[in-house]
PAROMI-941541 format. One record per residue (C-alpha): residue in three letters; z, x, y. Coordinates in steps of 0.2 Angstrom, whole numbers, padded with zeros to 4 digits, always signed. Each point is the difference from the previous one (the first is absolute). Layout:
ALAZXY ...
END
This chain:
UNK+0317-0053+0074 UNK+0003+0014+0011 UNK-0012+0011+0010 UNK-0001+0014-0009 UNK-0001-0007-0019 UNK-0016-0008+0007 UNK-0006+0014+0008 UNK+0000+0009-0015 UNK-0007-0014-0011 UNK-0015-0002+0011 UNK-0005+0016+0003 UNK+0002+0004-0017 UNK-0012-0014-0007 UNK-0011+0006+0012 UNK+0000+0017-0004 UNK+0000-0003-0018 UNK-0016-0011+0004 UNK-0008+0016+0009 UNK+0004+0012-0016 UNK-0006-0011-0011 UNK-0018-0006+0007 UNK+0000+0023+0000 UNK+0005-0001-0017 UNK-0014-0014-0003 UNK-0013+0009+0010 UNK+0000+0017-0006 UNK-0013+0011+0004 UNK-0013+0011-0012 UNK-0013+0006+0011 UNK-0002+0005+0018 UNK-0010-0012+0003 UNK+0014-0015-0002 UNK+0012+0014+0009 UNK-0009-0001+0014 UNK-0009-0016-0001 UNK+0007-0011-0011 UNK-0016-0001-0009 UNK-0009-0008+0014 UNK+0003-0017-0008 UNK+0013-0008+0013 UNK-0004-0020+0003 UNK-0001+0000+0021 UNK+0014-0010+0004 UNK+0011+0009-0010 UNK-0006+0016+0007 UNK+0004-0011+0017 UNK+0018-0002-0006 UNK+0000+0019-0003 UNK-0005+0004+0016 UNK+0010-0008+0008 UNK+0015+0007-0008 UNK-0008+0018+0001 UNK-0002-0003+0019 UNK+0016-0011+0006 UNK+0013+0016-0003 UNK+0017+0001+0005 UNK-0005+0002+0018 UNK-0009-0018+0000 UNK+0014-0008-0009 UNK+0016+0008+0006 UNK-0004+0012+0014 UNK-0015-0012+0012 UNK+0012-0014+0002 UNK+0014+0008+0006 UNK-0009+0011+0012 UNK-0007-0019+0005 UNK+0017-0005+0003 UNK+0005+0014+0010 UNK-0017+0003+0009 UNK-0004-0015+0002 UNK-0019-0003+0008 UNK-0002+0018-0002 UNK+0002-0002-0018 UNK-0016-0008+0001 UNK-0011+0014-0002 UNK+0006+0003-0020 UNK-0007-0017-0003 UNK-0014+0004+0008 UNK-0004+0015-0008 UNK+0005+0000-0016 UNK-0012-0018-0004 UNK-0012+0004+0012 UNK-0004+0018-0010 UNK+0000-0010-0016 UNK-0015-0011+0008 UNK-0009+0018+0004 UNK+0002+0008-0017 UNK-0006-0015-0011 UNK-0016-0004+0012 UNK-0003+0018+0006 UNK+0004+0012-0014 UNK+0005-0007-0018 UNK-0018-0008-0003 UNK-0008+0018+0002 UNK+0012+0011-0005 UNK+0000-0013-0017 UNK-0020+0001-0001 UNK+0002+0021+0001 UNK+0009-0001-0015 UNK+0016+0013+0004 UNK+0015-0007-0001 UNK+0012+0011+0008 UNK-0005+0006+0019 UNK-0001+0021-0002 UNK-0014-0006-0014 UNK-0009-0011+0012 UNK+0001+0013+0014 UNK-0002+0016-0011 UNK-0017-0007-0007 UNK-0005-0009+0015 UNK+0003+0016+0010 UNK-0007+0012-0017 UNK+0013+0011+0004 UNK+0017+0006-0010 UNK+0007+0004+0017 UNK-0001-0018+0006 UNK+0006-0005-0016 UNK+0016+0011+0003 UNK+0006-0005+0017 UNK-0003-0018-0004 UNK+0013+0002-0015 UNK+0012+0011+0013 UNK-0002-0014+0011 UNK+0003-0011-0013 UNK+0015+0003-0007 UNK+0008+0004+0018 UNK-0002-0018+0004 UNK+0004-0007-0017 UNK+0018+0011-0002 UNK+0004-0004+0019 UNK-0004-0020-0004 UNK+0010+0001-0017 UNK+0013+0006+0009 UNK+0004-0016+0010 UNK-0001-0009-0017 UNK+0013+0010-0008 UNK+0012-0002+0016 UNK+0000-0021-0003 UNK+0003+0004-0016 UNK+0013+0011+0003 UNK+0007-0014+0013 UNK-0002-0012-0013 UNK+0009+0005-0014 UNK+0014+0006+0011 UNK+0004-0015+0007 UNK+0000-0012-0013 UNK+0003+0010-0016 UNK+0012+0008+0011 UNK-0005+0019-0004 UNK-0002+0015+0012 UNK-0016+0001+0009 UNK-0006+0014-0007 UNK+0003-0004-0020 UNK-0009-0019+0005 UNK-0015+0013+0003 UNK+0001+0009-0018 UNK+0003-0018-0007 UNK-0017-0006+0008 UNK-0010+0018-0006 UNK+0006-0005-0018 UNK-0007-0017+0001 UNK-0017+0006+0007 UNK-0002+0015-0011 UNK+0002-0011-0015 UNK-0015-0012+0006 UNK-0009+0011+0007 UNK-0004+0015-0009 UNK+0001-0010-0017 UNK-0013-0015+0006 UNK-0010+0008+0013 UNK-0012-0012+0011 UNK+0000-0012-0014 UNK+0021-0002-0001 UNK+0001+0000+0018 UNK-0013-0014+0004 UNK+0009-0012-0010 UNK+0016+0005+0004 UNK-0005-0002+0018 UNK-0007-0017-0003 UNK+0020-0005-0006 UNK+0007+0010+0012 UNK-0012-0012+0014 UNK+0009-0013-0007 UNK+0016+0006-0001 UNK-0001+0006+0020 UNK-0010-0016+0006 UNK+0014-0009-0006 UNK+0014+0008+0004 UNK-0009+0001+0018 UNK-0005-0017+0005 UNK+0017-0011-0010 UNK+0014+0007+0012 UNK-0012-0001+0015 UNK-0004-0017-0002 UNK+0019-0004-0003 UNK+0004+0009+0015 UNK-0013-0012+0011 UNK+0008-0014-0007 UNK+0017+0005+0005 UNK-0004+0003+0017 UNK-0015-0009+0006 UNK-0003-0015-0015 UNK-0017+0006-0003 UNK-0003+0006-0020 UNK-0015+0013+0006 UNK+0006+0014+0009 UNK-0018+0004+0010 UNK+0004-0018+0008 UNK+0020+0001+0001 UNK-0005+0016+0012 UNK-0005-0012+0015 UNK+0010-0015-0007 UNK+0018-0007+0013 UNK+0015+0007-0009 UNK+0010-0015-0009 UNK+0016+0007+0010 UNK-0004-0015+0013 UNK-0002+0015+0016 UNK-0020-0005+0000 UNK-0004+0015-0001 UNK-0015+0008-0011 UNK+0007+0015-0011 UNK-0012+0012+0013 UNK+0007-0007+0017 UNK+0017+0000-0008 UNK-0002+0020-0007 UNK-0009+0001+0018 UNK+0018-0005+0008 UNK+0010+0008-0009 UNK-0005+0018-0001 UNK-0003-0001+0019 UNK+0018-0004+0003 UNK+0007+0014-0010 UNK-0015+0011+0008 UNK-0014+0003-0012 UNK-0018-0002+0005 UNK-0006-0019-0005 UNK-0005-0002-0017 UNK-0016-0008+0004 UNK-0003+0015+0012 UNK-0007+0016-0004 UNK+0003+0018+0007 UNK-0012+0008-0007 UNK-0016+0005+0010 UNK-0018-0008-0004 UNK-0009+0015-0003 UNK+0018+0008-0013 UNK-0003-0019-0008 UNK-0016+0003-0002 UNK-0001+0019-0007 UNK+0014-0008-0011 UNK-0007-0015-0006 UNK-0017+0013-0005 UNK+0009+0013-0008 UNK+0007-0012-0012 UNK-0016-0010-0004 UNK-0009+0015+0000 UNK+0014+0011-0012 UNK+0000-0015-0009 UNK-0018+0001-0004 UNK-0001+0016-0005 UNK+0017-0001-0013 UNK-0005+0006-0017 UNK+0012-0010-0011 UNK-0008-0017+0008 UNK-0021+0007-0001 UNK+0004+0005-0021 UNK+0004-0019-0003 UNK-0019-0004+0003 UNK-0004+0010-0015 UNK+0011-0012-0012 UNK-0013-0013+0002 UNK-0017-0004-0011 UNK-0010+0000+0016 UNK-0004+0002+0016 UNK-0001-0018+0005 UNK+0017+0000-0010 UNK+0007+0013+0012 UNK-0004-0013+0014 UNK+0006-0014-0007 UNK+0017+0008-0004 UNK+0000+0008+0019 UNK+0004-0016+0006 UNK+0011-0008-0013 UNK+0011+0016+0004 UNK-0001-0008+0019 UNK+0004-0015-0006 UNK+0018+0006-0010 UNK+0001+0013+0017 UNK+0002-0015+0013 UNK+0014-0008-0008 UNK+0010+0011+0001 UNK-0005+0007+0018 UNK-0002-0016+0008 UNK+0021-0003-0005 UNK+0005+0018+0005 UNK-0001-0006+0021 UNK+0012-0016-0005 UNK+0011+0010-0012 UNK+0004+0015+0017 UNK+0004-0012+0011 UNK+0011-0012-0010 UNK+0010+0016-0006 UNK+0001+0006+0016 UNK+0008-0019+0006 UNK+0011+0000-0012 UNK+0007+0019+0001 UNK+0004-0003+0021 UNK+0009-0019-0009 UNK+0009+0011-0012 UNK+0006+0017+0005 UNK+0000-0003+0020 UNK+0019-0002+0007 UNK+0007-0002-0016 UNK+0015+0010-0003 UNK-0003+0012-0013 UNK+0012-0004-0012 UNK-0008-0021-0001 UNK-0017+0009-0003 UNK-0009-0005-0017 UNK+0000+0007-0014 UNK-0018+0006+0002 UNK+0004+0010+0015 UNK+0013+0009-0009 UNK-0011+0005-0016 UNK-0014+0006+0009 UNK+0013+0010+0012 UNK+0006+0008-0017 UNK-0016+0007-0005 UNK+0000+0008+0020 UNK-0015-0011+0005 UNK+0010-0010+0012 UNK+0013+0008+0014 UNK+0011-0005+0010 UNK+0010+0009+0012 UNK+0013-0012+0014 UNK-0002+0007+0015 UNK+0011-0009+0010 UNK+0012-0001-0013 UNK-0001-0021+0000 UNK-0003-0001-0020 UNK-0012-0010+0003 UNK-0021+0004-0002 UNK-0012+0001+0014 UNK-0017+0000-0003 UNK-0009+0007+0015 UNK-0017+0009+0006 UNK+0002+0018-0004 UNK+0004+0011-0010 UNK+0019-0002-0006 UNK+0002+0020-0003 UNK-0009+0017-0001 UNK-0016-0001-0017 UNK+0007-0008-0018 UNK+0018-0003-0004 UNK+0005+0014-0003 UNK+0018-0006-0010 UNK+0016+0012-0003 UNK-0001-0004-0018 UNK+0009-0016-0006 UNK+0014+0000+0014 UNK+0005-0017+0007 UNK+0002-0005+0018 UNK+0013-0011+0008 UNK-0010-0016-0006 UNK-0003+0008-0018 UNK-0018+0005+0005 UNK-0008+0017-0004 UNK+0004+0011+0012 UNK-0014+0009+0011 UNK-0003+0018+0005 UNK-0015+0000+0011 UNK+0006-0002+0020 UNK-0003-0016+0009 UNK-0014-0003+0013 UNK+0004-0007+0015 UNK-0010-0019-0005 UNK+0009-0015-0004 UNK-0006-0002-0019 UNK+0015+0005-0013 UNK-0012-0004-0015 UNK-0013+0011-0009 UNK-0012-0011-0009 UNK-0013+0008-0014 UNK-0015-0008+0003 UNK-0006+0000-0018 UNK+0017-0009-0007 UNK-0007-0018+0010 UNK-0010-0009-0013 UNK+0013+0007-0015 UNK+0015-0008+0011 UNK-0011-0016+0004 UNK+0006-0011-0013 UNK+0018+0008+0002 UNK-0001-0003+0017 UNK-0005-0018-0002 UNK+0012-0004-0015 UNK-0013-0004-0011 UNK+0006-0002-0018 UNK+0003+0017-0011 UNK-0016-0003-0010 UNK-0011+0000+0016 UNK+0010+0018+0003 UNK-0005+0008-0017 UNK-0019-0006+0000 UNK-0002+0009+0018 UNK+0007+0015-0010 UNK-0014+0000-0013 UNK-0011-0007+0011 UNK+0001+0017+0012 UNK+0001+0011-0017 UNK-0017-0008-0005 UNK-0006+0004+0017 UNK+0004+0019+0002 UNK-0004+0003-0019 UNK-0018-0006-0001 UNK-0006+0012+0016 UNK+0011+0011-0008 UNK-0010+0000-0015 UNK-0016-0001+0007 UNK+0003+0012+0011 UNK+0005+0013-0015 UNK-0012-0006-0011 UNK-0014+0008+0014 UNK+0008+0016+0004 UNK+0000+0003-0019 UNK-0019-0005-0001 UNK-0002+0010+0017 UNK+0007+0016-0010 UNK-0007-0005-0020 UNK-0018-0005+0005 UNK-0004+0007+0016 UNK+0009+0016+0001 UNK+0000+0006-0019 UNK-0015-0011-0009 UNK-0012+0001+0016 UNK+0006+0016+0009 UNK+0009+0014-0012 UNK-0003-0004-0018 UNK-0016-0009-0004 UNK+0001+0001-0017 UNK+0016-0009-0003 UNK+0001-0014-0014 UNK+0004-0019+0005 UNK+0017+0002-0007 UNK+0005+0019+0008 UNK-0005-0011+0015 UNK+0011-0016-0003 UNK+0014+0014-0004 UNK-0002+0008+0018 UNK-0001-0017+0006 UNK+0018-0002-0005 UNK+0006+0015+0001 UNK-0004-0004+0019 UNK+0008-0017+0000 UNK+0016+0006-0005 UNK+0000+0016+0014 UNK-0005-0013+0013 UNK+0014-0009-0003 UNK+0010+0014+0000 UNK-0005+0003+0021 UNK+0000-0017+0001 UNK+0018-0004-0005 UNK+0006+0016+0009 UNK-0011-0008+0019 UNK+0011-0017-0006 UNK+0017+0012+0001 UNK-0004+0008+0017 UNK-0014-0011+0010 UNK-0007+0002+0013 UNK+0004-0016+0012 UNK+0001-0019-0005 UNK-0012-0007-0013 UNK-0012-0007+0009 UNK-0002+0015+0014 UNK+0000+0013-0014 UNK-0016-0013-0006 UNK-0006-0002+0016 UNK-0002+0021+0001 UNK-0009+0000-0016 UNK-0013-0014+0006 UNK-0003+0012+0015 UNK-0004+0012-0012 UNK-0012-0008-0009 UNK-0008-0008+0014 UNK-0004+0016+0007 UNK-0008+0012-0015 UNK-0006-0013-0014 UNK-0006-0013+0010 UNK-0014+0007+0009 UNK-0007+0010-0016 UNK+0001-0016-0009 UNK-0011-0009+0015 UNK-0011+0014+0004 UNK-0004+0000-0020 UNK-0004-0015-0001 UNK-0010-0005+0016 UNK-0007+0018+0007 UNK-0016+0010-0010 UNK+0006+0015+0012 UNK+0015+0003-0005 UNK+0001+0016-0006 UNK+0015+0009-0011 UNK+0004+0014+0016 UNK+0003-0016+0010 UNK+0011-0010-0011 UNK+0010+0015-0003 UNK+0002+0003+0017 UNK+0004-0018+0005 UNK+0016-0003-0015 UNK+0007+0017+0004 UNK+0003-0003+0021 UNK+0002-0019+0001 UNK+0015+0005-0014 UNK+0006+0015+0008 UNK+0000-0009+0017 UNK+0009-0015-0007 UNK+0013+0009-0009 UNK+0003+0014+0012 UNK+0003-0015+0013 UNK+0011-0011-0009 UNK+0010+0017-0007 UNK+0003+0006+0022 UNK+0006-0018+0004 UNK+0009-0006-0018 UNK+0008+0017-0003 UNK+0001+0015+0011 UNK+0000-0008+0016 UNK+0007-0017-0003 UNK+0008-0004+0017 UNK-0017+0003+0010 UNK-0007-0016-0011 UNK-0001-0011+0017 UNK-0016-0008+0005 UNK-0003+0012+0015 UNK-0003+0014-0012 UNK-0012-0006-0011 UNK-0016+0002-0001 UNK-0008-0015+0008 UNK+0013-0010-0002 UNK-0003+0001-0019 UNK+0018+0001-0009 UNK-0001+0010-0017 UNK-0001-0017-0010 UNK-0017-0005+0008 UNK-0006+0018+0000 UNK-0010+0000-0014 UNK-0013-0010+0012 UNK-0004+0014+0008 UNK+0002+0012-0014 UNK-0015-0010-0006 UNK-0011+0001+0014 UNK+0005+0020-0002 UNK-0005+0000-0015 UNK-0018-0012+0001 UNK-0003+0012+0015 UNK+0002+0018-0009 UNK-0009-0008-0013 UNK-0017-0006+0008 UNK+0001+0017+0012 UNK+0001+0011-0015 UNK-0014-0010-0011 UNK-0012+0002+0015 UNK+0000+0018+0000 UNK+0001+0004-0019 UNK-0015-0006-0012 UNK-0003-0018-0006 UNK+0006-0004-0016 UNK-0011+0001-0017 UNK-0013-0013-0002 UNK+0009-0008-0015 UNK+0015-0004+0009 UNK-0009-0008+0014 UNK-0009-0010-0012 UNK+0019-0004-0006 UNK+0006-0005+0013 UNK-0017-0011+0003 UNK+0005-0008-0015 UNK+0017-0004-0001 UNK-0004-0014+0015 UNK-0013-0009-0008 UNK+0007-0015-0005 UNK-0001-0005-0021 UNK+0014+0004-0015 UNK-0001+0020-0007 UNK+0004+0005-0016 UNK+0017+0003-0007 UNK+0013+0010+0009 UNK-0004+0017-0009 UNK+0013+0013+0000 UNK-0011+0017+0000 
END
């Protein structure tokens, strides 16, 4: 059967699984809107997780930047389990035993003040929209390539699909549409990576196949070999890294950290019976988080092997058909610079920013012309990172089925944060802006209403981010990791382990660790992009890692403005006191 037939075939049974588990699971109060009733078994709220945290950047952005980054990439591994690890043993336990499930409820009580409450929402829905932005982008990606649509309708397609499950099912919908759409992406993750190993090393598990000899009789191991080659054509060896230790570091801590502090993940410890529950599904979530991270490494550098096999020094016109299609959505370029017609593949970069392609004009060789002027390096090809593990199989000539389960599989991924994510900026402006803020006296159901009313809006912003975003996937994710490291984090930790922190000082802290952070990434992302060099940062620390010290800035502020304003009321010390003595508390309470 052909590609695209497939395509659709899989991706719809898929989606018609998604709407109809939100069909099966709608929602009457706010209590199942938000979460799910609290009646969620532990290692299905694992599954959930999992799916709620792998997004479009874990399953089609972090490998390719692996394959093109190569030890560097490292640090997106790093962070992004490592902050799982910190959120379920240092915050979910508490923040469950408190008894808010959103964070502005957990800071605006914790911190008695409306005003904390308030810039944790801002903060709040700052990160979530810059997050669900990257989601939407894979989508767009997605649907472009292999329904063969423009970018930008791919995105309305993908808002469509979410707003059905979403606003009609609430939390309850969306943690069993997430438990399928686990499934669905698992799948669709580890089947064509362990066909790849076979092909190329002989090994059926990828995490082994990554230091396995290669089968082509050179005995060479897949990382000596990618080592030798990308020397000779003049990139830094894969197995080396660029980066300095202390930008790795501030890296690998802004994502752990940001990780820690996301709102979308810290909700889904409310969807359990109890406390003990909330622990127990913490590390099933690692559990279902691992397989797929621990593939990720072996998946970047197979797809980097085989891309150098494929594309370099072929002439243009014997390129494969995968080259060609991904060239047609303008995610591949090519421009002959020495007019040979053949590809070189080459450290550098082939011409100046994106593609930039003078509409659907054909060169000499039939490829899509180019407008953007040459720069002076060797390469000829433009290759979008976040296209790698999409064009994996197709790389690999693995059979057409494989192709159209990578499809949904990439679908389910970006639709569940998706999802999650809009399901929490809806809560952030039903319950904690409106019920808790500016009209106390509304009704369960005027609240459920504003609840989706917000859904859909955030969809809105969140389809228009996916038309024009900011960056690839996974940096536009990486900025809003950065963001939350920086103003949520340290009032959720300071909440929980300090009897001095006062409101003043919480205040203080989110609103300069975000301003810093964002003003920082805004100079060097956006107004003065060409001075984004390692001599200019600020120790060293690119605007990835900078949320570390966005943190610090923020913990600092915090802790200086809490020591010369009064302590905080004796019941809220007595809180906190509580909150860490071990033992189940009642029911998640929602007032």
């Amino acid at each position: 059967m052909e590609l695209q037939t497939l395509t659709y075939i899989f991706v719809g049974l898929s989606f018609a699984l998604y709407i109809g588990i939100a069909i099966w699971s709608r929602v009457g109060s706010t209590k199942e809107f938000y979460v799910a009733g609290g009646g969620v078994h532990p290692v299905v709220n694992g599954m959930a997780t999992a799916a709620d945290w792998m997004s479009a950047a874990s399953f089609i952005s972090m490998a390719g930047l692996i394959a093109f980054l190569g030890y560097d990439g490292s640090v997106y591994l790093m962070g992004w389990t490592g902050g799982y690890v910190l959120l379920a043993l240092l915050l979910a336990p508490y923040l469950r035993k408190f008894g808010k499930f959103t964070v502005p409820d957990f800071i605006g009580d914790r911190y008695y003040s409306d005003a904390a409450r308030l810039v944790a929402v801002i903060c709040l829905i700052f990160i979530s929209f810059t997050y669900v932005a990257g989601q939407m982008r894979g989508v767009g990606i997605v649907f472009s390539r292999f329904l063969e649509v423009d970018i930008n309708l791919g995105v309305i397609i993908g808002m469509a699909i979410v707003f059905m499950y979403a606003v009609l099912g609430g939390m309850k919908g969306i943690t069993y549409t997430q438990v399928a759409q686990y499934c669905v992406l698992i799948f669709a993750y580890t089947v064509p990576a362990i066909f790849i190993s076979m092909l190329i090393t002989g090994t059926p598990i990828p995490q082994i196949g990554l230091g396995s000899e290669l089968i082509d009789g050179s005995g060479m191991t897949v990382l000596g070999k990618l080592d030798a080659v990308l020397t000779d054509l003049g990139f830094t060896a894969y197995t080396s890294g660029t980066k300095s230790t202390i930008d790795v570091f501030a890296i690998t801590a802004a994502l752990m950290v940001g990780t820690a502090g996301l709102p979308h993940v810290i909700v889904r410890f409310f969807t359990v019976p109890k406390v003990s529950d909330a622990r127990k599904s913490a590390g099933w979530a690692l559990v279902f988080i691992a397989i797929l991270y621990t593939t990720a490494p072996a998946i970047g550098a197979f797809a980097r092997i085989n891309f150098i096999n494929e594309v370099n020094e072929t002439e243009y016109t014997a390129t494969p058909a995968w080259f060609k299609n991904w060239e047609n959505i303008g995610l591949i370029g090519w421009q002959d610079k020495n007019n040979d017609g053949a590809i070189q593949y080459r450290a550098g970069a082939p011409f100046a920013g994106k593609p930039a392609f003078d509409g659907e004009a054909r060169g000499t060789y039939g490829e899509r012309v180019i407008t953007n002027a040459p720069t002076d390096s060797a390469n000829e090809v433009y290759v979008d990172r976040d296209i790698m593990v999409l064009a994996n199989p197709e790389i690999a000539n693995l059979p057409n089925w494989v192709i159209a389960l990578v499809a949904a599989g990439s679908l389910a991924a970006a639709l569940s944060t998706a999802a999650g994510l809009l399901l929490v900026i809806s809560s952030a402006v039903s319950h904690d802006l409106m019920k808790n803020t500016f009209r106390p006296d509304i009704t369960d159901k005027q609240e459920l209403m504003y609840a989706r009313i917000a859904a859909a809006c955030a969809i809105g912003v969140a389809g228009y981010l996916g038309i024009n975003p900011p960056g690839f996937v996974a940096q536009v994710v990486a900025f809003a990791f950065g963001l939350a490291a920086s103003s949520l984090f340290p009032a959720i930790l300071m909440g929980i382990f300090s009897t001095r922190m006062n409101k003043e000082g919480a205040i203080a802290g989110m609103l300069s660790g975000l301003a810093f952070t964002f003003l920082y990434i805004v100079y060097f992302k956006f107004i003065s992009p060409e001075l984004n060099t390692k001599d200019n940062w600020l120790f060293g620390v690119s605007p990835e890692g900078i949320g570390t010290i966005g943190m610090v800035v923020n913990f600092v502020v915090a802790t200086v403005v809490a020591r010369m304003t009064s302590a905080p009321p004796q019941h809220v010390q007595e809180l906190v006191e509580h909150i860490r003595v071990p033992g189940d508390a009642a029911e998640a309470h929602t007032h």
